[in-house]
Each structure stands twice: as structure tokens, then as C-alpha cells.
C-alpha positions as CSV (number, residue, x, y, z in Angstrom):
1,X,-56.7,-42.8,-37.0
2,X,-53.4,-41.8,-35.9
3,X,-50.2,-42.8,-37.8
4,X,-46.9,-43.8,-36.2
5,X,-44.3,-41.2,-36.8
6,X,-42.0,-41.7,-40.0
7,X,-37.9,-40.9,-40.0
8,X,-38.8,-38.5,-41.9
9,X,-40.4,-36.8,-39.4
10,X,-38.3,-37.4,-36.6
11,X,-35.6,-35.6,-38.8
12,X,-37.9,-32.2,-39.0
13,X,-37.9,-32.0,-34.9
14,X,-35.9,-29.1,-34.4
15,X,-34.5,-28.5,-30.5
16,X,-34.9,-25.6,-29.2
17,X,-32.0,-24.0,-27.1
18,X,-32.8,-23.3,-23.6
19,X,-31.3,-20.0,-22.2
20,X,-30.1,-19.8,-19.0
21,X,-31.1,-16.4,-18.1
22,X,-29.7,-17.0,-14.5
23,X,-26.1,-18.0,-15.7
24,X,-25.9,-14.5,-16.9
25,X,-27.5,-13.0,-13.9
26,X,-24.8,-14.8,-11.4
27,X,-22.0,-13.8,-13.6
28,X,-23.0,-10.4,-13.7
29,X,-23.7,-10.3,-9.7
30,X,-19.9,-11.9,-9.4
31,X,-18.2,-10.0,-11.9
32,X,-19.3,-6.6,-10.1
33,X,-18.9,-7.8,-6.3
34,X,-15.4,-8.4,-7.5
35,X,-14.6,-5.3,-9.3
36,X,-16.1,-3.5,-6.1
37,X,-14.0,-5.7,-3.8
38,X,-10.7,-4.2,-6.0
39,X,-11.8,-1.0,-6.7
40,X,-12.0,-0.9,-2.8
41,X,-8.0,-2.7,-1.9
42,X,-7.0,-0.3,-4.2
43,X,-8.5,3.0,-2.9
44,X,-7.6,2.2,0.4
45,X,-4.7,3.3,2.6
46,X,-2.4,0.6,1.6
47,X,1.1,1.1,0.6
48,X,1.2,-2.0,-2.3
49,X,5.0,-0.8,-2.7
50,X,6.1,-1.7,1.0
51,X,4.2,-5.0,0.8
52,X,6.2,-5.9,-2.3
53,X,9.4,-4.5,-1.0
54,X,9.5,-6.7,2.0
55,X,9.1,-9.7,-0.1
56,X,13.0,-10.0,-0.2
57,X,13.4,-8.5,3.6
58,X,16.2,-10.8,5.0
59,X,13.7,-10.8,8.6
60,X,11.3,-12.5,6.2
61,X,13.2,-14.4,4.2
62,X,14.3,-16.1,7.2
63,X,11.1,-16.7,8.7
64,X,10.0,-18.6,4.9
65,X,12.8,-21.0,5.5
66,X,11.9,-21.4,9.1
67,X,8.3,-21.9,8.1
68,X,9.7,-24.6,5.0
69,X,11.9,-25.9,8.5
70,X,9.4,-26.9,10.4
71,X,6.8,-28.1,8.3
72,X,8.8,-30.7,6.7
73,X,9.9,-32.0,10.0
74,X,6.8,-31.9,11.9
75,X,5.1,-34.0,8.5
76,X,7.6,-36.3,8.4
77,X,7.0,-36.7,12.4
78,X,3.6,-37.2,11.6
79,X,4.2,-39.7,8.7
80,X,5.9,-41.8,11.1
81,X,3.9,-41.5,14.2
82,X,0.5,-41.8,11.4
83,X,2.0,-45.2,10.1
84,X,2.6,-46.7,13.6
85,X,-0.5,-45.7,14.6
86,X,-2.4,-47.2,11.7
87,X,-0.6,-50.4,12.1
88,X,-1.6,-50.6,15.8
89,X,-5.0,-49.6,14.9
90,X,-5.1,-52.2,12.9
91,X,-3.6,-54.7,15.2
92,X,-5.6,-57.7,16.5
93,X,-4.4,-56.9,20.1
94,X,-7.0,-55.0,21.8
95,X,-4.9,-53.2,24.2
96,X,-2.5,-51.8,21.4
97,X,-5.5,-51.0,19.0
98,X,-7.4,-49.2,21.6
99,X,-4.1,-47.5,22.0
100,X,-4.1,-46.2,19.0
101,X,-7.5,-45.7,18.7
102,X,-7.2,-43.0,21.7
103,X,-4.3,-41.1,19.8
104,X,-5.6,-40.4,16.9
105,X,-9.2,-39.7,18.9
106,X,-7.7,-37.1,20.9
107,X,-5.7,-35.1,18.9
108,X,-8.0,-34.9,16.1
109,X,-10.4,-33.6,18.6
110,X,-8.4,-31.0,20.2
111,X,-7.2,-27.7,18.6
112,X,-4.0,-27.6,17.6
113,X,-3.6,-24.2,18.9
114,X,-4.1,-25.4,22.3
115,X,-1.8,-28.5,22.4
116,X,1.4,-25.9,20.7
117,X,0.6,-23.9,24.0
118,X,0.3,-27.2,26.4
119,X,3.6,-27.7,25.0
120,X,5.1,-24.9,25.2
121,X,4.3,-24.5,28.9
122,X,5.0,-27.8,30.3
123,X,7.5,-26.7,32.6
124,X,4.7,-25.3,34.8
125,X,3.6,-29.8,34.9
126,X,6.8,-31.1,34.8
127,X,9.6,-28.7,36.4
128,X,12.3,-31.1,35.0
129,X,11.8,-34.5,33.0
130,X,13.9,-37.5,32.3
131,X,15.2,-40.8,33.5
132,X,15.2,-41.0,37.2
133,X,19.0,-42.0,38.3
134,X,20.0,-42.0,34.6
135,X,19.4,-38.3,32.9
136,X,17.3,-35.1,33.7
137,X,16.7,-31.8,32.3
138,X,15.0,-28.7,33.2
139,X,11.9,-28.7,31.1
140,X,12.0,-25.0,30.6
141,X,15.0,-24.9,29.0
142,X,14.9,-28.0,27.2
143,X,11.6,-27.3,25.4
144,X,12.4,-24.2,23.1
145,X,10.1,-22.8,20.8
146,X,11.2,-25.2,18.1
147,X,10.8,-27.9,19.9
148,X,7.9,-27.6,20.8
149,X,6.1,-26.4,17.6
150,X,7.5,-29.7,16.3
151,X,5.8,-31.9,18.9
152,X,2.8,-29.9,18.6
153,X,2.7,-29.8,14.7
154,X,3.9,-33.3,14.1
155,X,2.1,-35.4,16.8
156,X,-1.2,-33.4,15.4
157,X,-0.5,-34.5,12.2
158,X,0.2,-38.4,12.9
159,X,-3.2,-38.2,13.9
160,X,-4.6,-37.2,10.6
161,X,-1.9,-39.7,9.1
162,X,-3.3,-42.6,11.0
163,X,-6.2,-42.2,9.5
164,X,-4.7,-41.8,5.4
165,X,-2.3,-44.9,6.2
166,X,-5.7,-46.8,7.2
167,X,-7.5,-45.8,4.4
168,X,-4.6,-46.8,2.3
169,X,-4.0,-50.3,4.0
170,X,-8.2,-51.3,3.9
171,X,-7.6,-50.3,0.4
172,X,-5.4,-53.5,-0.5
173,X,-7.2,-56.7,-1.3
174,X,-7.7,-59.2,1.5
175,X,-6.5,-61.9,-0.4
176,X,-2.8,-60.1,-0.7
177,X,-2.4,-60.6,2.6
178,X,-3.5,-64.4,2.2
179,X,-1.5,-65.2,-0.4
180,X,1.4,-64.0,1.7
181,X,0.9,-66.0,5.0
182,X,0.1,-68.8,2.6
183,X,3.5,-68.5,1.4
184,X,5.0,-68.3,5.3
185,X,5.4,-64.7,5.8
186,X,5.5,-63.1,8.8
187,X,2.3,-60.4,9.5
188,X,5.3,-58.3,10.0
189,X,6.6,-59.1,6.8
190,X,3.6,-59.3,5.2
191,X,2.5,-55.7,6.1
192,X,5.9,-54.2,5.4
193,X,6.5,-55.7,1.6
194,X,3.5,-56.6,0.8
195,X,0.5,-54.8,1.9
196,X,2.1,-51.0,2.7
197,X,3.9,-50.6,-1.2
198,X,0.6,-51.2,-2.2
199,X,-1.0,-48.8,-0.3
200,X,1.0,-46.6,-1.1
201,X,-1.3,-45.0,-4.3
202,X,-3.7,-44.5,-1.8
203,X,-1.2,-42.8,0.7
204,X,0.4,-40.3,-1.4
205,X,-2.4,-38.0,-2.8
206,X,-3.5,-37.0,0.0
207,X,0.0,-37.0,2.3
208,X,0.7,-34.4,-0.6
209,X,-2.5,-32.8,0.5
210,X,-1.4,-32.8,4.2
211,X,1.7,-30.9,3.4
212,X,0.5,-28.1,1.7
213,X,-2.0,-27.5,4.9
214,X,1.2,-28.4,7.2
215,X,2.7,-24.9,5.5
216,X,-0.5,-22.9,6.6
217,X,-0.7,-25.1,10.0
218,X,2.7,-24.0,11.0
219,X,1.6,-20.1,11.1
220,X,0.0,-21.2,14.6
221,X,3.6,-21.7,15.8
222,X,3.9,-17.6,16.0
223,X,1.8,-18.6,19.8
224,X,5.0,-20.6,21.2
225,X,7.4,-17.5,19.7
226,X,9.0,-20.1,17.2
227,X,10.0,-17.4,14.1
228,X,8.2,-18.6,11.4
229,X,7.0,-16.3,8.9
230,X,4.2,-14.8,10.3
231,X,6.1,-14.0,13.7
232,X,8.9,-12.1,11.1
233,X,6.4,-10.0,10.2
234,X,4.4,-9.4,13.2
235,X,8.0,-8.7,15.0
236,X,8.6,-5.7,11.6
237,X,5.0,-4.3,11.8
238,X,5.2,-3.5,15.8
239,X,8.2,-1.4,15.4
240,X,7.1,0.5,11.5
241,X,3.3,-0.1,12.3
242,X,2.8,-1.4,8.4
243,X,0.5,-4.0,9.6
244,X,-1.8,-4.8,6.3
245,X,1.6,-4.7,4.2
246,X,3.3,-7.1,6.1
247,X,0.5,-9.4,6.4
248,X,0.0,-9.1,2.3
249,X,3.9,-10.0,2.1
250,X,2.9,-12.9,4.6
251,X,0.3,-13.7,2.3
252,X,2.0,-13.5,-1.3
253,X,4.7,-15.7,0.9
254,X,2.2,-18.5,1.9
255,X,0.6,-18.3,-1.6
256,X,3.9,-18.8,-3.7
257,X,4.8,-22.0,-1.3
258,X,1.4,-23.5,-1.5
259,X,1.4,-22.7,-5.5
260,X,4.9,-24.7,-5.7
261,X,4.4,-27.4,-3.9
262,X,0.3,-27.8,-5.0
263,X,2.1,-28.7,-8.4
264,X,4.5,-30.9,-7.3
265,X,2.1,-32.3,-5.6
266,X,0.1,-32.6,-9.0
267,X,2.7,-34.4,-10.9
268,X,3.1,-36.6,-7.7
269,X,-0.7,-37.7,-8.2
270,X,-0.1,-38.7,-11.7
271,X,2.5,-40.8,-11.1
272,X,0.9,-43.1,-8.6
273,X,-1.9,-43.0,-10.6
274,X,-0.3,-44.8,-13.4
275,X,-1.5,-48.6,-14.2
276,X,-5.1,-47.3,-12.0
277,X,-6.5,-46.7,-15.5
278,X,-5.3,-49.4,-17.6
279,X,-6.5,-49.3,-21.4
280,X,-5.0,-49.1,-24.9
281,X,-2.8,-46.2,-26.2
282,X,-5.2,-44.2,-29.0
283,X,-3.2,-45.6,-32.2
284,X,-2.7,-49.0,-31.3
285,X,-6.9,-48.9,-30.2
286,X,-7.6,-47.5,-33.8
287,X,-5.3,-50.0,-35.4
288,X,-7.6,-52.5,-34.4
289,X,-10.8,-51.3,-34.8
290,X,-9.2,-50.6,-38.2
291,X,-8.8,-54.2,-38.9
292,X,-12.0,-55.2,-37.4
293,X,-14.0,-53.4,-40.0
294,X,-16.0,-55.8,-42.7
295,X,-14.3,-56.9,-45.3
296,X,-10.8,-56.2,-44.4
297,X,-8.3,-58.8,-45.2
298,X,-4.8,-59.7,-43.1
């Protein structure tokens, strides 16, 4: 006859810890591939005193502000050309939605490699470009390397907008953008105070996101000769030959920029993130559980 267990002897059930043998095993495997992998930077023929030297180079300090240049124009290029895009893409009209549609398709499928370098050699399409009777220009002196690493870089990027800026406007409630043709606004209107500010939490993160890979983006723009930061120190290491030091200042460069602006972008999160969570500061939730408990009195 078998007897239902008692609390008593559910309280004598000891666990048992479980070791995790393999844990141990991994962090052993990964502690010595890295130790290897430093023991071996610093044994090799590196000169760690050049690389830091060149830090404050003025060729390369140049080339980081350059680099900080054109990425915050060609994102806010993309900001812009990502929010028209996403409106027309989200446009009734079939023609301007299939417009869109064939944007962002094609250069999100292309590299952005090749479209600096279609760019940059558009003179050998278009000899000159302009308004016929009104204005024209030699293409091959009007697109310079900035230029053109700004159309490249920024009309790549509206692509991957578009597609944030949709995410962010599917992400409002339907019933906003009721509410406000109920009340006689324009769709205009009703996208531009209404359903964009709200979209905005949605938009932010990852436009913060975008940036940060806009810095790394740009080093591409060294193809089209635009001085950016890598092309400073590839145009030092051709004539002194320090190639691995000047592409560890390049490096420490890149790092320190993406570091800055990965916390700005964290603080950025947090704000838009505010009101998402919405639920009672500790001491005022303890308050009232506090008074809640039997056989307190007001």
C-alpha cells in the first residue's frame, strides 16, 4: 500500500547540482586560442609604437573628419530619400508605389562598391549633363570624388531607410490614422503630424544603428579617391611601407568613433523608449502593497 508523500518529505528532497563540465571545457578552449592569438600580434614584426604615433598624424586626422564628413551627409541623404520612399511605398497610387518599390529593390540588391564606382565614372555615360537650353556641365568635372561618394553612400542608404520608416509607420495603430480623417485631415496631414511622430520610437533605434555602419560604409569611398580615412593611410603606408601600422591606426580610428557614437546611440534608445514600459515607480508600488496587507487600517 503506497502512501502519498507528506511535506515533510517533500522538505528532505535535496537537488542535486548539475556540473557543466563543458562550460569549463569552452572556456578553457577560448581563453587559450586567445592568449595564442596575442602571444602571436605581439611576437610579430609590428611596430605598436608607429601605429600609436600616427593616431594624431595631421594626414589622418584629416581623413577622421573627412570620414565623420561624409557619413553624416550621406545618412541624412538617406534619411530623406528613405522617408520619401516609404511614404510612396506606402501610397495607394500604383505607379508611385511600384516606384518606390524598384528603389529600394535595387539598391539593396546591388553592392555598394559597385554603384560608388558607377558614379564615379559616369562621365564615360553621360559626357556632360543638365538642362538642355537652360544649364550644362561636364560630368567629369562636375562629379568629384565627394560627390560622388555622397550619392553613392546616401542613395544606398535611403534604401535601407525606406524600409525602417515602413516598419515604423505599419507600426502605428490603424485607428490613428482614422481618427484623423474623421476629424478632416488631409492624408498629408495626417501622415505628417500624426502618424510619422509616432513612428518615430520605432525609427530612431535603428537609424542610430544605420549610422554607426554608415562610419564603416564610408571606408568603401577610398575606390572613388575621396580622402577618407582609410585613403590617408593607404596614401602614408605607400611611401614608408608601414602597412599593418597604419591600418591598426585606421582601426583604433574606426573603433573610437563607432565606441562614441554606439553610446550615444544608447542613451538615444532609452529615451524613445520611455512611456513603452509603463508601470509604477518601486516606492510608490510598495506603498500600496503596504496598505493592502490584512488588517491595516487608513
Amino acid at each position: 500500500m503506497s502512501t502519498a508523500p507528506t511535506r515533510d518529505s517533500e522538505a528532505d528532497i535535496v537537488a542535486i547540482p548539475v556540473r557543466h563540465y563543458g562550460r569549463w571545457v569552452g572556456a578553457v578552449v577560448v581563453g587559450a586560442l586567445l592568449v595564442a592569438l596575442v602571444y602571436a600580434f605581439s611576437r610579430g614584426n609590428i611596430d605598436y609604437g608607429a601605429t600609436a604615433s600616427y593616431l594624431t598624424n595631421p594626414r589622418i586626422i584629416q581623413g577622421m573628419w573627412n570620414t565623420l564628413l561624409i557619413s553624416v551627409l550621406a545618412q541624412l541623404v538617406g534619411i530623406v530619400l528613405g522617408v520619401v520612399a516609404a511614404v510612396m511605398r506606402q501610397s495607394r497610387n500604383p505607379v508611385t508605389s511600384f516606384v518606390a518599390w524598384l528603389y529600394i529593390w535595387f539598391f539593396r540588391g546591388t553592392p555598394v562598391l559597385v554603384q560608388l564606382l558607377v558614379w564615379y565614372n559616369l562621365s564615360l555615360v553621360f559626357p556632360t549633363i543638365g538642362i538642355p537650353g537652360l544649364w550644362s556641365a561636364d560630368t567629369n568635372v562636375l562629379m568629384t570624388p565627394f560627390l560622388a561618394a555622397l550619392l553613392g553612400l546616401g542613395i544606398n542608404e535611403g534604401a535601407y531607410m525606406a524600409e525602417i520608416v515602413r516598419a515604423g509607420i505599419t507600426s502605428v495603430d490603424e485607428g490613428q490614422t482614422e481618427a484623423a480623417q474623421a476629424l478632416g485631415m488631409s492624408p498629408r496631414k495626417t501622415m505628417s503630424r500624426i502618424v510619422l511622430p509616432q513612428a518615430m520610437r520605432v525609427i530612431i533605434p535603428p537609424t542610430g544603428n544605420e549610422f554607426i555602419n554608415m562610419l564603416k560604409t564610408s571606408s568603401l569611398a577610398y575606390a572613388v579617391q575621396y580622402p577618407e580615412l582609410l585613403l590617408s593611410a593607404v596614401g602614408i603606408y605607400s611611401n614608408n611601407l608601414m602597412v599593418i601600422e597604419l591600418l591598426f591606426t585606421v582601426s583604433v580610428w574606426y573603433l573610437i568613433l563607432t565606441t562614441v557614437f554606439s553610446v550615444g546611440q544608447y542613451f538615444l534608445e532609452r529615451r524613445f523608449a520611455r512611456g513603452s514600459r509603463r508601470s509604477a515607480p518601486t516606492g510608490v508600488l510598495e506603498k500600496v502593497l503596504t496598505n493592502l496587507k490584512p488588517g491595516r487600517t487608513r
